[in-house]
C-alpha positions in Angstrom: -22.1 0.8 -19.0 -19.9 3.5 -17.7 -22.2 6.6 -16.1 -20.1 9.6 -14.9 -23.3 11.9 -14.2 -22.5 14.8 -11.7 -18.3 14.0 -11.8 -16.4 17.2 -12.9 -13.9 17.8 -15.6 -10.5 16.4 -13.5 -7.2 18.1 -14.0 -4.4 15.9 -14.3 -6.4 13.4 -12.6 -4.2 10.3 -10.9 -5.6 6.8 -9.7 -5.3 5.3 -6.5 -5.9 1.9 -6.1 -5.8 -0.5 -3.3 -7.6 -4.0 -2.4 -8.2 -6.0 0.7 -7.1 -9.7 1.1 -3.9 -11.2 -0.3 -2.2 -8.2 -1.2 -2.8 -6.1 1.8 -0.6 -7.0 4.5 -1.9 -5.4 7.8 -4.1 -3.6 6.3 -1.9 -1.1 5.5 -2.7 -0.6 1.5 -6.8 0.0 1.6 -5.9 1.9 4.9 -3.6 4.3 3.2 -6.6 5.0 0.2 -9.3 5.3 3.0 -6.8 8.0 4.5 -6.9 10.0 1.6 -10.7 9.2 1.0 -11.5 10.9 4.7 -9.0 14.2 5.3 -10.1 15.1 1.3 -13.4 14.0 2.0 -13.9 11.9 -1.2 -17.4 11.0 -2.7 -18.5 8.0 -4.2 -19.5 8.6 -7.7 -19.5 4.9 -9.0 -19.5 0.7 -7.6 -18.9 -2.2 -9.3 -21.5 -4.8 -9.6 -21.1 -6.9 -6.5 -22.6 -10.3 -8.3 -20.1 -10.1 -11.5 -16.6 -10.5 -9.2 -17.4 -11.4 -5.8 -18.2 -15.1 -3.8 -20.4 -14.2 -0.8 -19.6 -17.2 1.0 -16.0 -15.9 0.5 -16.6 -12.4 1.2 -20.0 -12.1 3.3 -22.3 -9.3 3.5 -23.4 -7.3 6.3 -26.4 -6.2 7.7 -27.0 -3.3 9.7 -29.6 -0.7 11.3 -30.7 2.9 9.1 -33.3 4.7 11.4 -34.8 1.4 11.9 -34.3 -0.3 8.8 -32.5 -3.2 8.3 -30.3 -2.9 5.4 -27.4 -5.2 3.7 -24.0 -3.9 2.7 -22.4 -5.7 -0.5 -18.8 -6.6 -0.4 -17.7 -4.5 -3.5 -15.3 -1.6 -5.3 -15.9 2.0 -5.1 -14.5 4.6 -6.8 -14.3 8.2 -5.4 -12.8 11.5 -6.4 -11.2 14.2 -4.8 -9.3 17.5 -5.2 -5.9 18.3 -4.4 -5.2 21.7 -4.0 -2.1 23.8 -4.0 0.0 25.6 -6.1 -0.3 22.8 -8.5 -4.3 21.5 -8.1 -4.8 18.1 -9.3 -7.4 15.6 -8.6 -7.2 11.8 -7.5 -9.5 8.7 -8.3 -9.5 6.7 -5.2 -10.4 3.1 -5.8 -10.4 1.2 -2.9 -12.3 -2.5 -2.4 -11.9 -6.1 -2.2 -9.7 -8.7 -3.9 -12.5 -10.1 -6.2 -13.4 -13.3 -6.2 -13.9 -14.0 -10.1 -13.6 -12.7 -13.5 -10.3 -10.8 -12.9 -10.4 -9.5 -16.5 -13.7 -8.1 -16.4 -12.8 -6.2 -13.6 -9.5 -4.5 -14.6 -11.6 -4.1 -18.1 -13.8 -2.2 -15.5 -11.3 -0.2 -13.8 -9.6 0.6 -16.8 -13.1 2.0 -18.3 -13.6 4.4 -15.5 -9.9 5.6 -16.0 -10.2 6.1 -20.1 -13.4 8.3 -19.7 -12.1 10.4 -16.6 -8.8 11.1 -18.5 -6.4 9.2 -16.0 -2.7 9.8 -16.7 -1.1 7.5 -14.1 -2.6 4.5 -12.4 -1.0 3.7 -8.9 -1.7 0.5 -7.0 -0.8 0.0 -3.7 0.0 -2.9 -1.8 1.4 -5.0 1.4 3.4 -7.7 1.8 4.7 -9.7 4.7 8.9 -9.7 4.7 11.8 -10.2 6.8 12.3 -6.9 8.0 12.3 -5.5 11.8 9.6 -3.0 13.2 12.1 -0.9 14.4 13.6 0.6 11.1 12.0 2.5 8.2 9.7 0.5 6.5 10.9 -1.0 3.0 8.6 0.9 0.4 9.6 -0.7 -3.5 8.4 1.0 -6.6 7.7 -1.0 -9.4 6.7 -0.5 -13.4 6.1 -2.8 -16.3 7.0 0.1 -18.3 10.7 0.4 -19.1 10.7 4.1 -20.0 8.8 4.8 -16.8 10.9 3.2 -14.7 14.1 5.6 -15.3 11.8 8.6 -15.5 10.3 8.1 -12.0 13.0 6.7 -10.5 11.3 3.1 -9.7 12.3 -0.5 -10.6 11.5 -2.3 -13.8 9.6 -5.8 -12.2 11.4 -9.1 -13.4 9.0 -11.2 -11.1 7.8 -14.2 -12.2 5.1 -16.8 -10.1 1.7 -16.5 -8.4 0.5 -13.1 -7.8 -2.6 -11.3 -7.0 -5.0 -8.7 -8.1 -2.6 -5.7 -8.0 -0.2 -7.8 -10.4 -2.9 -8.3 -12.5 -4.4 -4.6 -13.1 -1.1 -3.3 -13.4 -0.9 -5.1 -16.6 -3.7 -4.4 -17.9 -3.1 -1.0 -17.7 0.4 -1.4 -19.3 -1.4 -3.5 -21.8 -3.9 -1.2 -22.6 -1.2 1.9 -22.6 -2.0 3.4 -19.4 1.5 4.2 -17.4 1.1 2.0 -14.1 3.0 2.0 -10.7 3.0 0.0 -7.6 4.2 0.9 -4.8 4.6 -2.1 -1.9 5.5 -1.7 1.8 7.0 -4.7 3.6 5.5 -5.4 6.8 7.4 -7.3 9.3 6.2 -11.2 9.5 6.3 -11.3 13.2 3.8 -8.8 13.8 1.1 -8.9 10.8 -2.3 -8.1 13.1 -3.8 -5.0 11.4 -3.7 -2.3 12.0 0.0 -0.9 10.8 -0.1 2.9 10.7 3.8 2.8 10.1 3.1 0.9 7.3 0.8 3.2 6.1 2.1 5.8 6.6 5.4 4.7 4.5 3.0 4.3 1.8 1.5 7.6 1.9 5.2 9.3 2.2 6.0 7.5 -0.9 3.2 8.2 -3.1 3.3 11.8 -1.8 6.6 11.8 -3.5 6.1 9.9 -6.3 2.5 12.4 -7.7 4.0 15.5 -6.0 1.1 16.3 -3.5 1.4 17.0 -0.2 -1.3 14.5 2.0 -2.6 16.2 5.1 -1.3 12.9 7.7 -3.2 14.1 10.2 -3.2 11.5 13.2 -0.7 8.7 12.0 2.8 9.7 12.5 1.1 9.6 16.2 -0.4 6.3 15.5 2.6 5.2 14.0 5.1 5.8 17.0 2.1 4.3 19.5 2.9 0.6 17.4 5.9 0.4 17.4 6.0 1.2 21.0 3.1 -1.3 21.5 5.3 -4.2 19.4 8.4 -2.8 21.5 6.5 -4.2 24.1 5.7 -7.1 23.0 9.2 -8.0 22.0 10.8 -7.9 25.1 8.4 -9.7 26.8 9.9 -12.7 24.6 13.6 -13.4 24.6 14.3 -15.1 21.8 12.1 -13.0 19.9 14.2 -9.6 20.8 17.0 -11.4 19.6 15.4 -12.4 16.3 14.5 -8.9 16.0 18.3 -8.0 16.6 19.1 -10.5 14.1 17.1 -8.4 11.7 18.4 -5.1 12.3 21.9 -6.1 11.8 21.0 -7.6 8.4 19.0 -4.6 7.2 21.7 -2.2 8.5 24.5 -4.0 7.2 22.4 -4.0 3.8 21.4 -0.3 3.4 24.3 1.1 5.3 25.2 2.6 1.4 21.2 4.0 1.2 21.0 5.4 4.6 24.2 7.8 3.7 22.9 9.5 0.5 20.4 9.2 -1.7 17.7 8.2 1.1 18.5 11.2 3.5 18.4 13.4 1.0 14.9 12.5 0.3 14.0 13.2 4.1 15.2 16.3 4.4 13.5 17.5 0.7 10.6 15.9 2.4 11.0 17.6 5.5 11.4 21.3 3.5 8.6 20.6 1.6 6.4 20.1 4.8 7.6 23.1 6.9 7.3 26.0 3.5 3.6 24.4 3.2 2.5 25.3 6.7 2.4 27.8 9.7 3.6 24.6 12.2 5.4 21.5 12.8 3.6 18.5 10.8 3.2 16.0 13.4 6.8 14.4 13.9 9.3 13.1 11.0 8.3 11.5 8.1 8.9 7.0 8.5 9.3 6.0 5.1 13.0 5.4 3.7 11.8 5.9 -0.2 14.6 3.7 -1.4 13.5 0.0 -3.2 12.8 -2.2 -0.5 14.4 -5.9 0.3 15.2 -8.2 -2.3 12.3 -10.2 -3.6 12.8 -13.3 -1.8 12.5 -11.7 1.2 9.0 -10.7 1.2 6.1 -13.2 2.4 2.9 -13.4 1.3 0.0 -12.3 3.4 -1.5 -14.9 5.4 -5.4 -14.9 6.5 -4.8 -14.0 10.1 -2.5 -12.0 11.7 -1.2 -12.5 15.2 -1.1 -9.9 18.0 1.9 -11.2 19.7 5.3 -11.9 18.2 5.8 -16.0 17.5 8.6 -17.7 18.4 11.2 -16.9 15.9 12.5 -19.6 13.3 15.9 -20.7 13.7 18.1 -19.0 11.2 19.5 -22.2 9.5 15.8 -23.3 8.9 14.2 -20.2 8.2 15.6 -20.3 4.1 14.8 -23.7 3.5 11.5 -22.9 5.1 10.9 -20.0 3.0 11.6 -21.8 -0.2 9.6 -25.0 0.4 6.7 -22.4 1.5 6.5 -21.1 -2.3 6.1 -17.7 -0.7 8.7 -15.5 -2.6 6.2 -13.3 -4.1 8.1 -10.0 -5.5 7.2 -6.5 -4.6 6.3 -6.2 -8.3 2.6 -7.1 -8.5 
């Protein structure tokens, strides 16, 4: 049963979505909805049962100390709301938890519930994956829809992907199923260098969805954050031969691709972007924006999301290996779910 006790009347009110685990590459997805849930200070106005979608020997619970008390925190899905405002005001739904465990279709049926009673026009899922792309270029941000019509309206890709995918795959569906208009919106984070946090990653997200509901998002620390990694992976890089030269490797093959992109359409965006910013505020806005806007890599370059990431850049696979590798890994997952 759905209770929405002390939640206002939203206007033009847009959900958020993100979820830990296999579709959340560095972090970078739940980290961009927990952004937006602390500079617009969001409050929690509903969670999902814990004990319908979760395994707790999957996901554990934790205990901690209130003024004494020993209490236990649930693995679980919360939704918040907040208020945009601006010359035009419009609210957000922020849902941000964990890849359940179970019962998938209960809880999108869920999800969807909460968005039919709070008058949701547009669901937005976010996620990460895991691709061949180098830490030292804009990050790769693909939008995708179900939802032909959608797709030329907003400027995003119409998702041909077929094979395994995860929880974000699966709500979008639902939605389109249940004739809500759904978008995600992936950013590929480079294999090599998967340890959480990614603020660049993050960040690309946020720049994206910034465009794609036209809000502006306070970013606060992470174009900062965002320059501090890739200085840090920098770093790390050169300390490994072969490695800078892998990461070479990978900048030739992304410039060579999106030599095309990075002359037009996507500079374009940057510099709308960039007015957009400066007419909003008294002062600079914390450095330029990292995301590129434009559709990503092709889907057999992203990787799926592995349970650990590493804080040091492996030895890189030689390049006549690192195809057949890919294929006999089954890991082509499509920035579509």
């Amino acid at each position: 049963m759905i209770e929405l006790e002390g939640v206002p009347e939203l206007v033009d009110p847009v959900m958020v979505a993100a979820f830990e685990g296999w579709n959340d590459a560095g972090d970078a997805a739940s980290t961009a909805v927990a952004h937006l849930e602390r500079e617009w200070k969001g409050e929690v106005f509903a969670a999902l049962d814990a004990e319908d979608y979760y395994d707790f020997q999957v996901n554990r619970p934790t205990v901690f100390m209130d003024a004494g008390v020993r209490k236990i925190t649930w693995p679980t899905t919360r939704l918040s709301v907040v208020r945009v405002g601006g010359d035009k005001p419009r609210d957000l739904v922020l849902v941000r938890g964990i890849e359940p465990s179970m019962r998938w279709r209960s809880f999108c049926n869920e999800l969807l519930g909460f968005a039919h009673e709070l008058g949701v026009e547009l669901v937005v899922i976010l996620g990460a994956l895991l691709g061949d792309t180098p830490h030292t270029r804009p990050v790769p941000i693909s939008g995708t829809t179900s939802d032909a019509d959608l797709a030329r309206r907003m400027d995003l890709e119409e998702t041909k992907y077929e094979g395994p995918t995860g929880i974000v795959g699966v709500l979008q569906e639902a939605c389109t199923h249940a004739g809500v208009p759904a978008v995600s919106l992936w950013a590929a984070v480079p294999h090599y260098v998967s340890q959480p946090p990614n603020p660049k990653a993050t960040l690309a997200l946020l720049n994206r969805l910034e465009d794609l509901i036209d809000v502006r998002i306070p970013l606060g620390e992470l174009p900062e954050d965002a320059r501090a990694w890739q200085v840090g992976v920098d770093q790390l890089a050169a300390e490994d031969s072969e490695v800078a030269e892998y990461v070479q490797t990978l900048e030739e093959a992304r410039d060579t691709a999106e030599l095309p992109e990075a002359s037009g359409e996507a500079i374009a965006r940057e510099f709308e972007r960039y007015l957009r910013r400066r007419d909003g505020s008294s002062g600079p806005q914390g450095g330029h924006a990292t995301a590129d806007g434009g559709e990503g890599p092709s889907p057999s370059s992203y990787r799926r999301d592995s349970p650990g990431g590493r804080t040091r850049p492996p030895k890189p696979p030689k390049p006549d290996a690192e195809t057949d590798a890919d294929a006999d890994s089954g890991d082509g997952e499509s920035s579509e779910d």
